[in-house]
C-alpha positions as CSV (number, residue, x, y, z in Angstrom):
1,X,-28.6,-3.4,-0.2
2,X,-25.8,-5.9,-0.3
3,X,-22.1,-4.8,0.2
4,X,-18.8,-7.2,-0.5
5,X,-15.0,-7.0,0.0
6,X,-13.0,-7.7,-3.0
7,X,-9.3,-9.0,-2.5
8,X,-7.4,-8.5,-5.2
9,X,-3.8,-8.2,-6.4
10,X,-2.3,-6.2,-9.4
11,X,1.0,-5.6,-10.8
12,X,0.9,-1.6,-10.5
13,X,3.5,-0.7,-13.7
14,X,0.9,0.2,-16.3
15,X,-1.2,2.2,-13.8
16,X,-1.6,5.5,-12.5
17,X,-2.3,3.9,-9.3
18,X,-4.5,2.7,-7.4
19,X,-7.4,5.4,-7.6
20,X,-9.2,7.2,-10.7
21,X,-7.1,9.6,-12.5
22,X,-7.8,12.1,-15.5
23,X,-5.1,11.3,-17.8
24,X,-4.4,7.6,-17.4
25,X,-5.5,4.0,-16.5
26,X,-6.0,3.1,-12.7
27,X,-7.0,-0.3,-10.8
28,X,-9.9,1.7,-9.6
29,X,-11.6,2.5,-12.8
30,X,-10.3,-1.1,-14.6
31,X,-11.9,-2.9,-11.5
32,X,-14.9,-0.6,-11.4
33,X,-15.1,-0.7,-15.3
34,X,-15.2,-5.0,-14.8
35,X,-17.5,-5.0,-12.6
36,X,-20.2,-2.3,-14.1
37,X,-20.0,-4.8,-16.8
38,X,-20.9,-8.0,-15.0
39,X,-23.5,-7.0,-12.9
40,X,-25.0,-4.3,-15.6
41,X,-25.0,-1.5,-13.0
42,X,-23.8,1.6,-14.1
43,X,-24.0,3.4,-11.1
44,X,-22.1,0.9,-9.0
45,X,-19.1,2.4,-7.5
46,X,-16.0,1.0,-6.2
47,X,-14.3,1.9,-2.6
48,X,-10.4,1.1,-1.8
49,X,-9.3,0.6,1.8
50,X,-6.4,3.3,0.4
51,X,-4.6,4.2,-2.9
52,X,-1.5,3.4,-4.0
53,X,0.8,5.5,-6.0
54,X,1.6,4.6,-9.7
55,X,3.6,1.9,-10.3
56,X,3.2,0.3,-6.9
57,X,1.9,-3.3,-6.6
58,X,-0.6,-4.6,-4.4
59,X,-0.5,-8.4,-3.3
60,X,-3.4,-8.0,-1.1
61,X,-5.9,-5.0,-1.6
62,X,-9.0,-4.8,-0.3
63,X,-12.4,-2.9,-1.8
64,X,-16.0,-2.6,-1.2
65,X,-19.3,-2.3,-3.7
66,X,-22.9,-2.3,-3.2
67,X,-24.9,-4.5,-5.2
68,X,-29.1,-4.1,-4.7
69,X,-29.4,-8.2,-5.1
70,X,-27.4,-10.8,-3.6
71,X,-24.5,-12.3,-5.5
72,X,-22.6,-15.6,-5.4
73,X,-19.3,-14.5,-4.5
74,X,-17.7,-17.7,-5.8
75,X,-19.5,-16.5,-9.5
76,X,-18.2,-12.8,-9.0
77,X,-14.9,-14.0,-8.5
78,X,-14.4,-16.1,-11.6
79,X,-16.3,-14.0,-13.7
80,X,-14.2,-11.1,-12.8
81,X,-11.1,-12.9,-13.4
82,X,-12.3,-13.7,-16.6
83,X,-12.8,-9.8,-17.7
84,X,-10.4,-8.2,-16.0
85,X,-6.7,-7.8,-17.6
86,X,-3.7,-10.7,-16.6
87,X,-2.1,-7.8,-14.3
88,X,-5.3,-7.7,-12.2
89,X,-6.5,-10.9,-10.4
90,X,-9.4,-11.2,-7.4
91,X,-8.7,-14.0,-5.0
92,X,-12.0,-13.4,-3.1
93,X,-15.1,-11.7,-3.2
94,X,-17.0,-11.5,0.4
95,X,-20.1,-10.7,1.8
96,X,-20.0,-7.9,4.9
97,X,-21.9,-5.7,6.6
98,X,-24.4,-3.4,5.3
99,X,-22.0,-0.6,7.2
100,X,-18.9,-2.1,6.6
101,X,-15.9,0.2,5.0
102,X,-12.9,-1.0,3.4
103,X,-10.9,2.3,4.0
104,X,-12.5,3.3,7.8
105,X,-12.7,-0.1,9.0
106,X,-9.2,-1.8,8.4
107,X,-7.1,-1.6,11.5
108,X,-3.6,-1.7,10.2
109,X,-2.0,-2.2,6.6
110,X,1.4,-3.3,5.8
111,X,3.7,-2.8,3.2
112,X,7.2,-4.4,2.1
113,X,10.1,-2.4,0.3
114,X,12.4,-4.4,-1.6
115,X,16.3,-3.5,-2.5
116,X,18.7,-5.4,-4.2
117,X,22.8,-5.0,-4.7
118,X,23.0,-7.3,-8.0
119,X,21.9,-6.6,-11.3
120,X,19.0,-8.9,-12.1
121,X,17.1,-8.9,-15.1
122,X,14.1,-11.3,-13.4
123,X,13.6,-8.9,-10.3
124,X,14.2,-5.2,-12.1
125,X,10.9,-4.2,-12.1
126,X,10.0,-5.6,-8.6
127,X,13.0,-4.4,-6.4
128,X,15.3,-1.7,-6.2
129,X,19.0,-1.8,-7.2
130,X,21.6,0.2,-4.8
131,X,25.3,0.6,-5.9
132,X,26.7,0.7,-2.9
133,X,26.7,-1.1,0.3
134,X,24.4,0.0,3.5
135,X,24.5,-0.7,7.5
136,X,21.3,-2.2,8.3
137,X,22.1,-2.8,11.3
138,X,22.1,1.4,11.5
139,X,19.0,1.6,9.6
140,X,17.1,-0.7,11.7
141,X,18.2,1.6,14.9
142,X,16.7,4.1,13.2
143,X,13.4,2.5,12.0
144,X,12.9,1.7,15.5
145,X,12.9,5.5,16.4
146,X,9.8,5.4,14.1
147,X,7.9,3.7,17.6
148,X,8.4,6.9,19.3
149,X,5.9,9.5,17.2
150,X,2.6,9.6,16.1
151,X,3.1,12.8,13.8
152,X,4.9,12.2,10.4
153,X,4.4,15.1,8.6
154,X,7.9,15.0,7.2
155,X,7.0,11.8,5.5
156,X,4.0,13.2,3.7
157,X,3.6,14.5,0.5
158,X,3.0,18.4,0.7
159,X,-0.7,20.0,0.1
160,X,-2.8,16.9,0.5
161,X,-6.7,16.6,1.5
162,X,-5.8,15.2,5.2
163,X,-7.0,16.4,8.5
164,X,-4.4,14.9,10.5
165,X,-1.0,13.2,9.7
166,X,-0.9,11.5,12.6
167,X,-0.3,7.2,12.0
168,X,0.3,4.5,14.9
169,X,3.3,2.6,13.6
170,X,2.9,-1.1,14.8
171,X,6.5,-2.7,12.7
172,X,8.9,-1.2,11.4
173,X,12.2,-3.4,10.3
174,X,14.9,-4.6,7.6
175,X,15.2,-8.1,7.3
176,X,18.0,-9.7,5.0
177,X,16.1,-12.7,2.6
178,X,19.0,-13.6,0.3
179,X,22.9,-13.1,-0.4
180,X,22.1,-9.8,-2.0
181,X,18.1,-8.7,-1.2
182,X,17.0,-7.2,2.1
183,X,13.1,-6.0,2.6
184,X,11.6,-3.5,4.7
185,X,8.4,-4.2,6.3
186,X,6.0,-1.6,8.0
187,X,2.7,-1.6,9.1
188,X,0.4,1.4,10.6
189,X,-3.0,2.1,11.4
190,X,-2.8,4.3,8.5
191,X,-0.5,5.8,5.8
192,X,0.3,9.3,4.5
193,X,0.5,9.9,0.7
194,X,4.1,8.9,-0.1
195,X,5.1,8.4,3.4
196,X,6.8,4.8,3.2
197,X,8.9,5.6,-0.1
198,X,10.1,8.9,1.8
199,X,10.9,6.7,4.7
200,X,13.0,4.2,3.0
201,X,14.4,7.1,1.5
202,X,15.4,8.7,4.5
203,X,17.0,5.3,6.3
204,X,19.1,4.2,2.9
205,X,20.2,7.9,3.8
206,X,21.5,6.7,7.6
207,X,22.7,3.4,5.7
208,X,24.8,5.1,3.7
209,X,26.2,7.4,6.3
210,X,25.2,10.8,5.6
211,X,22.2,10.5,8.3
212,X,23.1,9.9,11.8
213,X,20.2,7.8,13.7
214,X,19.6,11.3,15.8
215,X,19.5,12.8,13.1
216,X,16.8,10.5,11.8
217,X,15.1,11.8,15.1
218,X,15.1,15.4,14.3
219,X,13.7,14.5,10.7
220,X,10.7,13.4,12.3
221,X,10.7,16.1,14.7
222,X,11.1,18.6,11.9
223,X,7.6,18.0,10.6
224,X,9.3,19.4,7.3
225,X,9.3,17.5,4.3
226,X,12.0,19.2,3.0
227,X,14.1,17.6,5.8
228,X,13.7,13.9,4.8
229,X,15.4,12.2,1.9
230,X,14.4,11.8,-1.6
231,X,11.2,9.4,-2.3
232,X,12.6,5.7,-4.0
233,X,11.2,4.3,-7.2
234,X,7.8,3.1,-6.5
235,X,8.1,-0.4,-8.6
236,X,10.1,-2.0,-5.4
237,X,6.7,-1.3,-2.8
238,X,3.9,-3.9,-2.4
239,X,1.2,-3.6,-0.3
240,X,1.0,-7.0,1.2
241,X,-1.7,-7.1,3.5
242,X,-4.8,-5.2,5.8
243,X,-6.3,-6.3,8.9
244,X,-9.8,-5.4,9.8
245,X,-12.5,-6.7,12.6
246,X,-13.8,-10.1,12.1
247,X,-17.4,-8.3,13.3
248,X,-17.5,-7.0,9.8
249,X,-18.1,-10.7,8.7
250,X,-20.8,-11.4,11.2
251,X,-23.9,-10.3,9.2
252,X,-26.0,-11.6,12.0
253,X,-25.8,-8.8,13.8
């Protein structure tokens, strides 16, 4: 048995997100759905190294499928740009190791949150617009509180399938990139369902002054979800990239 990475990137507005669903289209099953039909393998599955919510874009996403003969991954990746849809594109396909695991195996992912204070009708669907003016300067004293805890249960979405929601944050930080856009960047070992819309959520709240930083504190503290602020649109997050052991590669071993 063969297994590959897939990177790929997709524009998450007409999906469900990221993994299958019931009652709409997701990348999962589009990607799946491609590939099935290229190698002429029905029972091929597709694995994500996570899932993003619907409408949130992905410029680097990482998966893994089996395949029981070797493949030209230079073939695989043209002919799946070829069938899959213009929102979904494949920059690489890769051979690993037989054990390898695009979820269990990555070692941090990031993701980038982007806000805007002008109207712009070439960035709508890509960034979110505020209305009024926040401190960043607050909101990146409290981000930095985010290095002090493991447990972020008050940034989770209630009743999910986890055992722990415990996540190593490893960067955390606004960063103005134009006259009227700032981004948020964060990276983790790992991610809870919804946590870095409630996040942002919760430090436009301490930008805009009805959160002090300690008071960003206690939210964490908390563990209530109830306690942080409301979840942001989910068209302004991009997962930009995940990191995983370059031993995955060596299939000498």
């Amino acid at each position: 048995m063969h297994r590959y990475f897939i990177y790929l990137a997709y524009d998450g507005t007409n999906y469900h997100g990221w993994q299958i669903q019931p009652n709409g289209d997701s990348v999962q099953e589009t990607l799946t759905r491609g590939l099935k039909t290229f190698l002429r393998d029905e029972t091929l599955e597709v694995t994500g190294a996570g899932r993003t919510d619907a409408g949130v874009h992905a410029r680097l996403m990482v998966a893994h499928f089996d395949s029981h003969r070797p493949l030209d991954a230079d073939v695989v990746t043209d002919k799946l740009n070829r069938i899959l849809p213009p929102d979904i594109s494949v920059y690489r396909v890769r051979e690993v190791r037989p054990d390898a695991h695009a979820r269990f195996d990555a070692t941090y992912r990031t993701y980038k949150y982007y806000i805007t204070t002008r109207k712009d009708p070439f960035s709508r669907a890509y960034s979110w617009r505020i209305f009024q003016p926040l401190d960043f300067e607050t909101m990146n004293e409290a981000a930095k509180i985010l290095f002090d805890y493991i447990d972020f249960t008050s940034f989770s979405k209630l009743h999910t399938d986890v055992k722990t929601n415990n996540c190593r944050i490893m960067q955390a930080h606004w960063e103005q990139t134009g006259p009227d856009e700032w981004v948020f960047t964060i990276q983790a070992d790992r991610f809870l369902r919804n946590m870095v819309r409630a996040v942002v959520g919760t430090l436009v709240e301490v930008g805009r002054g009805k959160l002090s930083v300690e008071g960003f504190r206690e939210v964490i503290e908390e563990k209530n979800r109830c306690s942080a602020g409301t979840s942001v649109p989910g068209n302004a997050l991009f997962l930009v990239d995940i990191g995983y052991p370059e031993a995955l590669f060596n299939l000498d071993e």
